[in-house]
C-alpha positions in Angstrom: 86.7 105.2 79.1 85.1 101.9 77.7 86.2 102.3 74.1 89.7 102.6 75.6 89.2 99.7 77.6 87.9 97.7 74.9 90.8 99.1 72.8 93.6 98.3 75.0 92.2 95.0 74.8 92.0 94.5 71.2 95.7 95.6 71.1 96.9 93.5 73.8 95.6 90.3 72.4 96.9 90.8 68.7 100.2 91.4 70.1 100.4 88.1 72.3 99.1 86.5 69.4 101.2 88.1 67.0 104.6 87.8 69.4 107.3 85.5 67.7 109.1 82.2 68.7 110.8 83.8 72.5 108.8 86.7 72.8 107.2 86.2 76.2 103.9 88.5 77.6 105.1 91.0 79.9 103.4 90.7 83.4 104.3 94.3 84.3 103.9 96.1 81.6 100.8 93.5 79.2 101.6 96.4 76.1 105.2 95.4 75.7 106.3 91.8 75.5 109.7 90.5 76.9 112.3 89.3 74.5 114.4 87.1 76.9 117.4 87.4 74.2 117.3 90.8 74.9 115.4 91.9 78.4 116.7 95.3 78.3 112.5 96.5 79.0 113.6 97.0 83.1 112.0 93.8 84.0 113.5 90.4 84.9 113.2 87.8 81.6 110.7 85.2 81.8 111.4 81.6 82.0 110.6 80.3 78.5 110.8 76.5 80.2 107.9 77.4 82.9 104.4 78.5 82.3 103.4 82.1 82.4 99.3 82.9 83.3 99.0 86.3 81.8 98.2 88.9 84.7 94.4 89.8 84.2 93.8 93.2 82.5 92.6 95.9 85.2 88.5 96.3 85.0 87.2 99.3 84.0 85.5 100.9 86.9 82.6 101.7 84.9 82.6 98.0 84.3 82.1 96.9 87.6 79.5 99.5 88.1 77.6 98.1 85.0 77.7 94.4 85.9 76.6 95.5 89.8 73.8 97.2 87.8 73.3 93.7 85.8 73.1 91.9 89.2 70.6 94.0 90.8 68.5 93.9 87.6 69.0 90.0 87.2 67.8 89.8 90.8 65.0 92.0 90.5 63.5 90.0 88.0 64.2 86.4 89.9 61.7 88.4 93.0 59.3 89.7 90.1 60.2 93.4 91.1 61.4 96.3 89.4 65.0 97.5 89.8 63.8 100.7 91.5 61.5 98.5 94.2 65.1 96.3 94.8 67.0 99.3 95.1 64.3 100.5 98.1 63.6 97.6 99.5 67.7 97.1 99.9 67.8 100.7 101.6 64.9 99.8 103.4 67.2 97.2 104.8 70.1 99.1 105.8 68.0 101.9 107.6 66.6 99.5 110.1 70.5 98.0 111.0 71.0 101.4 111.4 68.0 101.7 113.9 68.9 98.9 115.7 71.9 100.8 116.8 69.3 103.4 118.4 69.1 103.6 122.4 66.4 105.6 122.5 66.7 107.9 125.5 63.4 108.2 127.3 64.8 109.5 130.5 63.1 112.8 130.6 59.5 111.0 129.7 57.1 112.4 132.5 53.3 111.9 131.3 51.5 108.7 130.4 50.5 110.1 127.2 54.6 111.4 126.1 55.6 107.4 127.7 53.0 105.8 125.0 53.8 108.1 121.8 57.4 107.3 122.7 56.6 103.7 123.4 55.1 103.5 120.0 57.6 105.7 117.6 60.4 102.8 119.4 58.2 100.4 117.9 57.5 101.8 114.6 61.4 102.5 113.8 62.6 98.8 115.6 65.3 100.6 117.7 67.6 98.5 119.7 66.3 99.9 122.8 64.2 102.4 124.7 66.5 103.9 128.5 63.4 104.6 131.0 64.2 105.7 134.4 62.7 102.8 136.9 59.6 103.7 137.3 58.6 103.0 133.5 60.3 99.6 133.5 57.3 97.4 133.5 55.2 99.4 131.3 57.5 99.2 128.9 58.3 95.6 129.2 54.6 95.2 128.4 54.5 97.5 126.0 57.2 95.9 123.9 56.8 93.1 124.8 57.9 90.3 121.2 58.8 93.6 119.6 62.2 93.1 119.6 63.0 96.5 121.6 65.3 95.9 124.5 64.4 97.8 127.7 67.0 99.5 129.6 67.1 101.3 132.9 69.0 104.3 134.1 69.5 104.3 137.5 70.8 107.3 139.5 70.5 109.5 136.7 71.9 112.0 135.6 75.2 112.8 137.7 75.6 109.0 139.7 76.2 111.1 143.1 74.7 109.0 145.4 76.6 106.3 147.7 77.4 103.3 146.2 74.3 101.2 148.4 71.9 103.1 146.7 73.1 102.5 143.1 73.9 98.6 143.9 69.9 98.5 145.0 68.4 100.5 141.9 70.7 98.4 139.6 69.4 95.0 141.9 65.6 96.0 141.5 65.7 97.6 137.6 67.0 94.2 136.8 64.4 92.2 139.2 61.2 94.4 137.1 62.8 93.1 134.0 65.4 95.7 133.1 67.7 93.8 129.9 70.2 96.5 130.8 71.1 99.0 133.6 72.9 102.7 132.5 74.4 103.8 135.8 76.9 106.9 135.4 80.2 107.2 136.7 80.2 110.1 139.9 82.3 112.5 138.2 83.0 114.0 141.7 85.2 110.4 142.6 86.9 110.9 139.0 88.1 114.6 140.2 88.9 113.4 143.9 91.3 110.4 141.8 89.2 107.8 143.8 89.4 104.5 141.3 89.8 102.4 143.7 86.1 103.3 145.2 85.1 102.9 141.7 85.9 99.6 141.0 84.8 98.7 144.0 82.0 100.1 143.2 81.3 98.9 139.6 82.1 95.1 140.7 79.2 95.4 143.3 77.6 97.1 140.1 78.1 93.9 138.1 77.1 91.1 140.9 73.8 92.6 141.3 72.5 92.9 137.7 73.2 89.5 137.2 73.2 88.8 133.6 72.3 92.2 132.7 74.6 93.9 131.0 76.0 97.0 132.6 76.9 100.0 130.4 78.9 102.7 132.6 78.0 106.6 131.6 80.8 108.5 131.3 79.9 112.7 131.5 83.2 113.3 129.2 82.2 117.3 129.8 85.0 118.9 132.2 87.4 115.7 132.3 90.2 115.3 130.8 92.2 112.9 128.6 93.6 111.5 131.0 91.4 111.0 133.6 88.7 109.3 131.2 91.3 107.1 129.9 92.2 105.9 133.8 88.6 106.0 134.4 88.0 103.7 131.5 91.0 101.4 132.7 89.9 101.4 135.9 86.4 99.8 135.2 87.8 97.8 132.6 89.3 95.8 135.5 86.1 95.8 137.4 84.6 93.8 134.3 83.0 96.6 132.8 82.8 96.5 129.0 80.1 99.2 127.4 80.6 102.5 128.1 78.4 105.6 127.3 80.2 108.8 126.0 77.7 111.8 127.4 78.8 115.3 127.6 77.6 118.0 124.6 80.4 120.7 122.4 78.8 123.9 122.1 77.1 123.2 119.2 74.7 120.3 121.0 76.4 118.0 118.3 79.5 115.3 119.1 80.4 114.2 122.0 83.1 115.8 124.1 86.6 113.3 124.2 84.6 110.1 123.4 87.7 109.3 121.7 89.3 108.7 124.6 87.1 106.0 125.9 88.5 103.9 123.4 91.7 105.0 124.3 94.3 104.3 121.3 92.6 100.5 121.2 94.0 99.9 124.5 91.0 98.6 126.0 88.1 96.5 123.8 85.0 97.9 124.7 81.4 98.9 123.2 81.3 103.0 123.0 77.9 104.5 122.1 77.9 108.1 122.2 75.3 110.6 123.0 74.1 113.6 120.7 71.5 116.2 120.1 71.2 116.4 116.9 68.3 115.7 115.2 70.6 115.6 111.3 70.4 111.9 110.3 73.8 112.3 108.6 75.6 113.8 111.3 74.1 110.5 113.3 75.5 107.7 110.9 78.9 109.7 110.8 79.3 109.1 114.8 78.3 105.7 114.2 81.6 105.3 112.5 83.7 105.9 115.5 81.2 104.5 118.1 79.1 101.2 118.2 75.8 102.6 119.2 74.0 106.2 120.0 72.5 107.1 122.3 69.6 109.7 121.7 66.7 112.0 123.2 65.9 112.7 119.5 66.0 109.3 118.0 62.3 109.4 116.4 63.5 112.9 114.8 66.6 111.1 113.2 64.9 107.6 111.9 62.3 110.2 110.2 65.1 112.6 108.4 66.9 109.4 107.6 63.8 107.8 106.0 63.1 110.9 104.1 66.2 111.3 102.8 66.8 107.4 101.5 62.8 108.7 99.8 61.6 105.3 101.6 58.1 105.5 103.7 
């Protein structure tokens, strides 16, 4: 592919070199110049009176890939490093972005000794944040405390059943023992019974009493359809909601069920993070392409295959 490259070339300058008095380059077609006294080629002359700048030749791909190649090499040598320590320092890099879109779901943590190992794997793989249920909230604030790991609460989990008093005081005292966040879920029995109107109501009250937490609403996709999450997702839109977390497993324990639909067409502009089970680093970073964030029991599992498949320690 280069020697044709470089050969093309070679021909392409002798012949603009080589053209005689009206013979014009051809922008469409650099091979075959234009004779303006006779344009019969299927392109429009060119103006001999204006000035033509030739239309660059295409790069060979390969090209490209060898001056990126030069680059990282160039660079290597300005940091006194090898090209292979660039190349994982680089993916180094982009594995903790990725791990900054970890929430790390720690809602199921029951013993001191699971809390601290869980505390500590956060820490090691710099997720965004760790979800503890309330009781764990100022442990982990201290815990994490400079170690740029947000802590969440999730209040009223898992189903979001109870009356809207009790969720409007958990969200007011996660966010009083230092809760940067509050997951509350959406009552799927008030989405079945068509009550929005409770829900907004319900959400705004939501809202006032974290303050300037931010508020993610958890959405159990599982059992709902299209079109109630899609009026759900409107619904709290109004009520000032803007992150939304897509729970609710397909047989296989992977993808979300409908997350799609929180986003609804790009109706409504709002931060998805979807929840899985899989522990398959690749399947991970694929949701990450529809969704903003994940949210996951297995986040530790997934930093480490992701790690040791980049071959970075």
């Amino acid at each position: 592919m280069e020697n044709q490259s470089v050969l093309k070339k070679e021909v392409l300058q002798d012949r603009q070199t080589a053209a005689p008095q009206g013979i014009f380059p051809n922008p469409a077609d650099p091979l075959n110049p234009i004779n303006p006294l006779n344009p019969n080629t299927g392109v429009p002359p060119v103006d001999p009176m204006q000035p033509f700048t030739p239309t660059p030749f295409p790069k060979d791909p390969d090209e490209n890939a060898d001056k990126a190649r030069e680059e990282i090499i160039s660079g290597a040598a300005v940091f006194g490093q090898s090209e292979e320590e660039m190349n994982k320092e680089f993916k180094a890099f982009k594995a903790a972005k990725l791990f900054k879109k970890f929430d790390y779901d720690l809602t199921g943590v029951c013993g001191e000794d699971e809390f601290r190992s869980s505390i500590d794997g956060a820490i090691t793989y710099g997720f965004g944040s760790v979800v503890v249920t309330p009781q764990w909230i100022v442990r982990a604030k201290e815990k994490l405390k400079d170690k740029g790991v947000k802590v969440a609460a999730a209040v009223t989990f898992p189903y979001g059943e109870e009356s809207f008093g009790v969720k409007t005081y958990a969200a007011k005292k996660a966010v009083r023992a230092g809760a940067e966040e509050v997951f509350v879920p959406c009552g799927k029995s008030q989405i079945k019974k068509g009550n929005y109107d409770a829900l907004k109501k319900e959400f705004k009250k939501l809202k006032k009493a974290s303050k300037k937490a931010s508020v993610y609403a958890v959405l159990d996709c599982g059992g709902l359809t299209s079109s109630e999450i899609e009026k759900t997702v409107g619904t709290l839109v109004k009520a000032g909601v803007r992150n939304f977390v897509a729970t609710g497993s397909t047989e296989r324990g992977e993808l979300p069920v409908k997350a799609e639909g929180i986003k609804n067409g790009g109706k409504f502009a709002v931060n998805l993070t979807c929840s899985t089970r899989s522990v398959n680093g690749k399947e991970v970073a694929s949701l990450l392409a529809s969704s903003d964030r994940v949210f996951l029991k297995t986040a530790v599992a997934v930093a480490r295959d992701i790690k040791t498949s980049l071959k970075i320690s």
